[in-house]
DOLO-596771 format. One line per 3 residues: number of its first residue (from 0); their letters; for each residue y, x, z of C-alpha. Coordinates in Angstrom, 2 decimals, padded with zeros to 5 digits, always signed. Layout:
N
NUM = A = Y/X/Z; ...
# end
This chain:
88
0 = XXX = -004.63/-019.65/+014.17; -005.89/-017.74/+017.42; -004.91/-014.71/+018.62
3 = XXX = -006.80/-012.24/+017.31; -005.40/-013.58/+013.42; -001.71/-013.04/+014.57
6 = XXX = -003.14/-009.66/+016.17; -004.44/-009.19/+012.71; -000.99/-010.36/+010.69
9 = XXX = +000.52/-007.63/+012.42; -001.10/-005.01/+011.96; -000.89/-005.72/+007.74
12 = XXX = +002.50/-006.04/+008.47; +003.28/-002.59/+010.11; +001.05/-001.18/+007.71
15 = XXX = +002.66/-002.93/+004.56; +006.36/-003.33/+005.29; +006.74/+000.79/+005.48
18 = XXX = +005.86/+000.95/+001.93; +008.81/-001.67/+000.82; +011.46/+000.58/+001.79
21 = XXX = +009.66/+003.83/-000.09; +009.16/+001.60/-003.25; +013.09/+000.74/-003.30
24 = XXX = +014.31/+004.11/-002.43; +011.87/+005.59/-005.01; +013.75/+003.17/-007.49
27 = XXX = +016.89/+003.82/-006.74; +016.57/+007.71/-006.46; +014.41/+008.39/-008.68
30 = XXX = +013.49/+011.52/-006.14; +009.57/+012.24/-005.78; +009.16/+015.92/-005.05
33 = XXX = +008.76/+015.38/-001.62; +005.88/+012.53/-001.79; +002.45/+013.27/-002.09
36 = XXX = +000.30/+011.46/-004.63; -003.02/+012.38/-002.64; -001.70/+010.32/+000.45
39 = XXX = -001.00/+007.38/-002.14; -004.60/+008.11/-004.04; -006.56/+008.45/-000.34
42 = XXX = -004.26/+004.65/+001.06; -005.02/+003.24/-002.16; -009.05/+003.99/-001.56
45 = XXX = -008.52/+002.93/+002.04; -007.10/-000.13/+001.51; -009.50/-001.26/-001.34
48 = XXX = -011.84/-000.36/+001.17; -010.49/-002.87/+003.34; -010.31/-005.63/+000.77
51 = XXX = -014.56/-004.73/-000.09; -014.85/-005.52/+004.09; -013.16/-008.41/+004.03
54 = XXX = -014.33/-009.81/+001.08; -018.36/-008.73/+003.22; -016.59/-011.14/+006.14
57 = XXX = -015.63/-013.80/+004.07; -012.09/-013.14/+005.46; -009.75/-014.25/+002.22
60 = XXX = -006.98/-013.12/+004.80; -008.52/-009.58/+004.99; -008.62/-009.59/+001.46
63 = XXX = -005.01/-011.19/+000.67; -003.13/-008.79/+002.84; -004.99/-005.57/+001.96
66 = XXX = -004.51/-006.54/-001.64; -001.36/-006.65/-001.31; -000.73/-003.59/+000.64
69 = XXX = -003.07/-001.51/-002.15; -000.37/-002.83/-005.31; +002.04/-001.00/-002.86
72 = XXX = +000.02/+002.52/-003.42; -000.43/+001.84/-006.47; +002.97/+001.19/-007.58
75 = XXX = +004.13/+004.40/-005.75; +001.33/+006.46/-007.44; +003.04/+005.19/-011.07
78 = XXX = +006.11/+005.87/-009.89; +005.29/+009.58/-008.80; +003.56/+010.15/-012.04
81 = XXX = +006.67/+008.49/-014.35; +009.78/+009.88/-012.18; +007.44/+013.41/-011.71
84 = XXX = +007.02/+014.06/-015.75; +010.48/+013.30/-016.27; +011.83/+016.14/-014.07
87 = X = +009.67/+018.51/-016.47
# end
């Protein structure tokens, strides 16, 4: 692994980990009037965009981590919609 992988690894991992803690309190509260679904929507698109250039640079890396990080926005969009219709 050179540098510019572990340069790489870290920035999925500040991207991702921030998401973790917003899944688990969105659990646990069940609170999403202050979250925006567009954000979610416009980081899912992002990241899938990310996983489309990496799968172009034959990086399975690129596409591993990004896939990962876009199940993240996904999972908060279905948790805005479920915990959202409830409230009404």
């Amino acid at each position: 692994m050179n540098i510019f992988e572990i340069i790489g690894i870290i920035a999925w991992l500040s991207a991702a980990i921030p998401s973790i803690p917003q899944i688990i309190q969105t659990l646990k509260t069940k609170d999403v009037k202050w979250l925006s679904p567009l954000m979610f929507w416009i980081w899912a698109i992002w990241w899938i965009c990310w996983i489309i250039y990496g799968w172009y640079l034959g990086s399975w890396q690129m596409e591993f981590f990004n896939s990962i990080t876009t199940i993240c926005s996904v999972i908060m969009l279905i948790l805005i919609w479920k915990y959202s219709k409830r409230k009404k």
